[in-house]
N, C-alpha and C positions, 0 to 999 in steps of 0.2 A: 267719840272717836269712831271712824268709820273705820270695817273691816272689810278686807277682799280676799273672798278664798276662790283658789282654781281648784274646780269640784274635777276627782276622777268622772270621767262620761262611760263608764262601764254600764253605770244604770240609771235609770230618769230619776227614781225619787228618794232611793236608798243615801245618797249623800247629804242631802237636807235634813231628813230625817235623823240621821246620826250626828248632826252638827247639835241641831236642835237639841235634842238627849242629851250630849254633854256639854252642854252649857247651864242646861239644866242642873246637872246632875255633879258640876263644879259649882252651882251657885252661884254664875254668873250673867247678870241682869244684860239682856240683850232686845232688839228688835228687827226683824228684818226689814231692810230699805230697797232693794230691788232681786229679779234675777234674771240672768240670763244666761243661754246654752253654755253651760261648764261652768260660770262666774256665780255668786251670790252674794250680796252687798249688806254686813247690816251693820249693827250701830249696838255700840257697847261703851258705858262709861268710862273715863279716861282710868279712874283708879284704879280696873281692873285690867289691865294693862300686860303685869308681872304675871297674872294668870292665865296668858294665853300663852305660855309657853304649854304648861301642862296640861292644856286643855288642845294642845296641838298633836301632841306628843300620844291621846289616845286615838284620833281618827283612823278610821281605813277609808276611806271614798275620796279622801280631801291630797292633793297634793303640794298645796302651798298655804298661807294665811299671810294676808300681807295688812300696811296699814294706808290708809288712802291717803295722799300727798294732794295731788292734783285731779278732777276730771276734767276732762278737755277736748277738744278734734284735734285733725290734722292742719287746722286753718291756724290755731291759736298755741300749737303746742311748741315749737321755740319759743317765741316771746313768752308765756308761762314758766317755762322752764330755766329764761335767761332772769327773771325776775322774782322765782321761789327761793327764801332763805335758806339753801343750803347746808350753809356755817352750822346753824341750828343741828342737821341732821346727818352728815358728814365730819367725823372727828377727826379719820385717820387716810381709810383710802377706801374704793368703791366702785362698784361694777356696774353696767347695765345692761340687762338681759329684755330681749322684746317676744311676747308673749301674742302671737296671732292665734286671736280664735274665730273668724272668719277666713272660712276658706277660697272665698272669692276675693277675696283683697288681698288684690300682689301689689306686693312691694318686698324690696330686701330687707330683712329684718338687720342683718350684720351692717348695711348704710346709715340706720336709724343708731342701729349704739353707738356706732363710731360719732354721727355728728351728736346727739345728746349727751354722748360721753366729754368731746370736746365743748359743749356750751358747759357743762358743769364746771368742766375742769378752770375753762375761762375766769369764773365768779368764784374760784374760790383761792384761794394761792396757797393753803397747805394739802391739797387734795393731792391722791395720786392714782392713777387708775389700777389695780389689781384686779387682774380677773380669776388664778387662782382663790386665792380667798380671802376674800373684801371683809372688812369690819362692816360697812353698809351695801347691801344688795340690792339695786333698786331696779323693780319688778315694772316694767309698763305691756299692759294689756288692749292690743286694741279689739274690740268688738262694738256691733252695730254703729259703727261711724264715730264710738267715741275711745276716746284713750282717757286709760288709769293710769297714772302713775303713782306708784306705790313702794315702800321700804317693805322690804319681806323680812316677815319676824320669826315665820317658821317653817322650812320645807319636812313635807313627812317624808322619811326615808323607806323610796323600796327594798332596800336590803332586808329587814325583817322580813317581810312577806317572801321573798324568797327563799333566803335562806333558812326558814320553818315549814317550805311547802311538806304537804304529808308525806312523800316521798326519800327527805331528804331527816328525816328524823331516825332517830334508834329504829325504832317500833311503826311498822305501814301496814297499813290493812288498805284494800281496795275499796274506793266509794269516801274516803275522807274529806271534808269539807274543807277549803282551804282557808287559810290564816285570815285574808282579808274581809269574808264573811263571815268566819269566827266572832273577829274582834267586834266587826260593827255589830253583830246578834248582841255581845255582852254591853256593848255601847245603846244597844238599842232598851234595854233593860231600867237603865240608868244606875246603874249601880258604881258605888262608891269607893274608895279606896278603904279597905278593912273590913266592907262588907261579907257575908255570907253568901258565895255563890253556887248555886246545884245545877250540875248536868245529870241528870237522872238514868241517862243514854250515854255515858260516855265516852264509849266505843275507843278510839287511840287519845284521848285528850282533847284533841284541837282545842276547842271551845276552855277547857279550864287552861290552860296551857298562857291563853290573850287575859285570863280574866285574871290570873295569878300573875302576866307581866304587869296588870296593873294596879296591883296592891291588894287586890281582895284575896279572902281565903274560898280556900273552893273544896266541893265536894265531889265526889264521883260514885256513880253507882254503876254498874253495869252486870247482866247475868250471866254474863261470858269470862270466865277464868283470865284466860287468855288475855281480852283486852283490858284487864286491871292490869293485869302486871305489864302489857305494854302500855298504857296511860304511867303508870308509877315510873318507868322507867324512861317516858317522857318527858315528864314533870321532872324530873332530877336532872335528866342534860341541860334542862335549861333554865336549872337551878331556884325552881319555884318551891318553900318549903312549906308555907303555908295549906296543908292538901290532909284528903281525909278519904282514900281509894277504897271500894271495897264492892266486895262480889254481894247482886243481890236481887230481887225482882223488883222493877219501878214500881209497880202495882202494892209495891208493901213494903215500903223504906219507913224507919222509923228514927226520926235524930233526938237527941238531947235539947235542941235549940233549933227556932223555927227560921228560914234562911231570907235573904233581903231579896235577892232576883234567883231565879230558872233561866236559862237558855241552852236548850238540845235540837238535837237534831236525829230524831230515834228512827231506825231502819226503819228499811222501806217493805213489804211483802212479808210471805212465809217462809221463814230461814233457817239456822241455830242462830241467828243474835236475835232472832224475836222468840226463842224459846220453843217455836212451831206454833206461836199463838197469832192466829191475825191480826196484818196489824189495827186497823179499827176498832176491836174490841180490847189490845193493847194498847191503844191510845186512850179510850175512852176513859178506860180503868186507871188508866196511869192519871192521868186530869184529876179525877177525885182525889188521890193521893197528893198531888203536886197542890192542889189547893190548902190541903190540910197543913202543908210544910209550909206553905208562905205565909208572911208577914202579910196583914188586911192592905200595907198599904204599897206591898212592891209588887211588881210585873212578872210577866210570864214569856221571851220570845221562843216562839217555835217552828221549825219549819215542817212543810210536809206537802206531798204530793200536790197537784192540779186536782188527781181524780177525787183526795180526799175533803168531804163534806165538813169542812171543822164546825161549821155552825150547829149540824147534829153532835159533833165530837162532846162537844160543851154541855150540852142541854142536860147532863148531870148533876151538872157545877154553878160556881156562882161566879163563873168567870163569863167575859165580856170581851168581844173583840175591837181594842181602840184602833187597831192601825195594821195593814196588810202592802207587801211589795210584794209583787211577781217575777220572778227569775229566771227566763227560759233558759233551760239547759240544753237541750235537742229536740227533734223534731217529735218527740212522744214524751216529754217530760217539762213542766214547770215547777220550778219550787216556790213554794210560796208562804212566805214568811210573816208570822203573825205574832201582832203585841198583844197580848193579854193582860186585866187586871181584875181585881174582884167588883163587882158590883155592890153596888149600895143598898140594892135590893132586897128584900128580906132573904133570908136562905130558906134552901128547900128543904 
């Protein structure tokens, strides 16, 4: 079965990236078949199916997941359309929504559903159009000269990411990372439902906050008073109880049990949340530590500065950098976000 996802275009590779990871990371056998600008095409066997809802349900980059019906042009797309068994994939009643992602190609998108809405409705005699809300949704995309037509199985809903922006929660501290690169950071990790997850940094929550909506338990370390108890008081509005907050130096966290993924986001310069220690020998120090806590075979994402050298950060450790996205944020700042895992290498 062929899958069609409409990729957020906030950023070029951050979306694939986090698709790839939980597919992964749901145990769902996949292959990429094409992509293009916002679109990505790939191929997943039919039985897993029922696991793409869950596997929809964790994205942030991704705004839809659809299943592919038809591909086609504009030359061939009524007669396709008057000629796909329908009955099959139409139960009750159904929408059609036209999705242009070429911005040179005018045409009325509202012309195309109306007459696709009317060739469907033609072929089938218990169909009824609903555009409120359809039991089938059917998504067509036109890009580079071709048209998808697709049943959409999953839209991600922006409301979360809104309605959790840093701002709008109990507890705000300035500089919070917002929700939607939260979640993909813990997405990017691959970590599981039930896993052990540590923000070592974990300043207001954010980052446990995505990783606790999605099943796993989390940990929080932070040396600042202050934002434990606003993480705690995080975590509880939004009803994550799986959590383990506590005041402490990253550089010298010691748990019971060694954890499945990391993903932080540790201040930036000389402050009170870096203790007055720089952050480079902060980071560095903390690396060592962060290795010790991980399992040999789970990941590390982290973010941090442009200026910062992560490939010296490391040279202490036995970690390795598999995979880097760049984030400009303004004109003197990129963030740059890094997977980490241990090497195979002998240790130092």
């Amino acid at each position: 079965m062929e899958i069609v996802l409409i990729l957020s275009q906030e950023h070029q590779t951050l979306p694939k990236a986090e698709i790839e990871a939980v597919l992964n990371a749901e145990s769902i056998p996949f292959s990429f078949e094409n992509q293009y600008e916002g679109v990505l095409i790939l191929n997943v066997p039919d039985e897993y199916s029922k696991s793409l809802k869950t596997f929809g349900k964790r994205l942030s980059y991704t705004h839809e997941v659809c299943k592919l019906l038809i591909e086609t042009d504009k030359v061939h797309l009524n007669s396709e359309i008057q000629t796909y068994p329908w009955k099959d994939i139409i139960i009750k009643d159904f929408a059609v929504r036209v999705k242009r992602m070429d911005k040179d190609d005018k045409f009325d998108t509202t012309d195309v559903e109306w007459e696709i809405g009317g060739l469907i409705n033609n072929s089938i005699e218990r169909a009824k159009v609903n555009l409120k809300d359809p039991s089938s949704f059917l998504r067509l995309i036109f890009i580079n000269g071709k048209i998808f037509v697709t049943e959409r199985l999953f839209k991600i809903e922006k409301k979360h990411f809104h309605n959790l922006k840093p701002h709008k929660r109990p507890f705000f501290y300035p500089g919070s990372m917002s929700p939607k690169l939260a979640r993909c950071m813990v997405n990017l990790t691959g970590v599981k439902k039930g896993d052990l997850v540590l923000d070592p940094f974990c300043g207001t929550g954010g980052i446990l906050l995505e990783a606790g909506i999605m099943g796993a338990e989390v940990i929080g370390v932070d040396i600042d008073k202050k934002m434990v108890n606003g993480t705690i008081k995080n975590l509880n509005y939004c009803g994550i109880k799986d959590y383990n907050v506590f005041q402490g130096d990253a550089r010298k966290i010691s748990l019971p049990n060694k954890v499945n993924a990391i993903a932080t986001d540790p201040p930036y310069g000389i402050s009170a949340s870096t203790g007055g220690e720089e952050s480079q020998n902060l980071y560095a120090e903390a690396l060592v530590t962060m290795e010790e806590i991980l399992i040999d075979t789970g990941k590390l994402c982290m973010a941090t500065p442009h200026y910062m050298d992560i490939e010296e950060l490391i040279q202490g450790t036995n970690f390795e950098i598999i995979e880097q996205h760049h984030i400009r944020m303004h004109k003197s700042l990129t963030r740059v976000i890094s997977i980490l895992k241990k090497s195979l290498r002998e240790e130092r």
